[in-house]
C-alpha beads as a LAMMPS data file, in Angstrom:
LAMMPS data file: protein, C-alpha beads

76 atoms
75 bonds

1 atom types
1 bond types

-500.0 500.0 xlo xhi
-500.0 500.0 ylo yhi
-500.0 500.0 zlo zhi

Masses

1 110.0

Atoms # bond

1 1 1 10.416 26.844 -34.618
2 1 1 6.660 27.915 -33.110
3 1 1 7.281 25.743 -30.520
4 1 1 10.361 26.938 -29.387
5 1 1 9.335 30.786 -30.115
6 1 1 6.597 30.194 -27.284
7 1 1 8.642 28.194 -24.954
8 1 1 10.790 30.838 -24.679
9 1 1 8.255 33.178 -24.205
10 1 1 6.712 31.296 -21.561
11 1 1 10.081 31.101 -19.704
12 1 1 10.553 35.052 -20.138
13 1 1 7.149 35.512 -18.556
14 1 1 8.199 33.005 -15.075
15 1 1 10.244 34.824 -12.660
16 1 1 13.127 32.979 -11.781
17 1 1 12.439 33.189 -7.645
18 1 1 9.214 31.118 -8.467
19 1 1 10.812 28.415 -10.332
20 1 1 13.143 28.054 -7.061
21 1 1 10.110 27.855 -4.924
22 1 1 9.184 24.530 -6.619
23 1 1 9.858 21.549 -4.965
24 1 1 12.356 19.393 -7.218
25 1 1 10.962 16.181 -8.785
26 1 1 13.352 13.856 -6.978
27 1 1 11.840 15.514 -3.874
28 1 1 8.274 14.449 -5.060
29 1 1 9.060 10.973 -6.029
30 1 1 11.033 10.637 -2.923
31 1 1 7.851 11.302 -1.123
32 1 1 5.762 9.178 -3.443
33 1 1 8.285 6.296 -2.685
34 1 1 8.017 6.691 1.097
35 1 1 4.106 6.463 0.437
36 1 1 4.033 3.875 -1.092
37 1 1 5.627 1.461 0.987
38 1 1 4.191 2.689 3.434
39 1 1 1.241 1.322 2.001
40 1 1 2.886 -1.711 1.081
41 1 1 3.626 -2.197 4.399
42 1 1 0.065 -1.607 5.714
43 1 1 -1.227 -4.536 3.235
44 1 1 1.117 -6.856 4.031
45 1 1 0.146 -6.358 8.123
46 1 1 -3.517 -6.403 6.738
47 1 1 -2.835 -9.624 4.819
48 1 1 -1.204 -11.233 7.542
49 1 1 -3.592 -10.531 9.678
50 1 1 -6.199 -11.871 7.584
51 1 1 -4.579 -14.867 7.247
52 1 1 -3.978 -15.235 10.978
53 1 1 -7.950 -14.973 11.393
54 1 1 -8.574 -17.874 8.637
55 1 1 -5.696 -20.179 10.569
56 1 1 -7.566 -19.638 13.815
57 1 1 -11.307 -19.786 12.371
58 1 1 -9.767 -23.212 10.507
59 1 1 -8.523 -24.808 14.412
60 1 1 -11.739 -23.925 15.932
61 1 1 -13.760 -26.180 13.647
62 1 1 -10.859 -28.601 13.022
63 1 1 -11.026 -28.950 16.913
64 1 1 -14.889 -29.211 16.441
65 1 1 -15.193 -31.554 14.208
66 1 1 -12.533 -33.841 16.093
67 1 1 -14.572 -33.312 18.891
68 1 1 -17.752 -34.662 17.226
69 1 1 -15.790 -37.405 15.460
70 1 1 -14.888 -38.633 19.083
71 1 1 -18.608 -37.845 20.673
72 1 1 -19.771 -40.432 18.245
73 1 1 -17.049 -43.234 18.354
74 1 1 -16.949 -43.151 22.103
75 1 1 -20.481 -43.100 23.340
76 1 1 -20.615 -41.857 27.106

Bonds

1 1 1 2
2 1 2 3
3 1 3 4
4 1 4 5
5 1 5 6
6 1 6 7
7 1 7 8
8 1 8 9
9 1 9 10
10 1 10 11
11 1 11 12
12 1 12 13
13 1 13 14
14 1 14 15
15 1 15 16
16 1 16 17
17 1 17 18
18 1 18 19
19 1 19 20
20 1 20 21
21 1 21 22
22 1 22 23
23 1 23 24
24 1 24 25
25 1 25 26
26 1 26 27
27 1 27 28
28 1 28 29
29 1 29 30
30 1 30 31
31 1 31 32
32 1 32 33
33 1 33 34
34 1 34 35
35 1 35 36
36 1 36 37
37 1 37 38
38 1 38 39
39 1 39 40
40 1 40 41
41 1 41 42
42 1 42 43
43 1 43 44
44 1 44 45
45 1 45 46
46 1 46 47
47 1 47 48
48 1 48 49
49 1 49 50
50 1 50 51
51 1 51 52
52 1 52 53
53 1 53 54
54 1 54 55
55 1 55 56
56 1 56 57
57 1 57 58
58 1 58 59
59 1 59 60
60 1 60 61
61 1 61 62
62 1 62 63
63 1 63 64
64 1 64 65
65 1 65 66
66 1 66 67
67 1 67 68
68 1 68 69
69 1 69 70
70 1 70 71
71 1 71 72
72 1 72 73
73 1 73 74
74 1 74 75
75 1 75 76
């Protein structure tokens, strides 16, 4: 019964025009959805990316290495 006594006290002491002002909360979590995959989709570019990089590194000193392997089977 407290409780209730002082929420509705609370409410008595908001005016109404500043309760509209708020932004609704399926406003906020709209944003906060947006934001987040935008973020998702920055990691998975960032990931891809990276992996990219590793592929390429890899063929460098795959082609290295074959290139040694054949330096010493074929002497000039």
């Amino acid at each position: 019964m407290v409780a209730a006594a002082y929420a509705k006290d609370l409410l008595c002491r908001i005016a109404p025009n500043r309760v509209e002002a708020e932004k609704k909360i399926g406003d906020i979590l709209s944003g906060l959805q947006e934001v987040a995959e935008e973020h998702r989709d920055i990691a998975t570019e960032q990931l891809q990316a990276q992996e990219d990089l590793a592929k390429e590194r890899l063929s460098k000193e795959e082609q290295k290495c074959h290139y040694v392997n054949e330096s010493m089977a074929c002497p000039p």
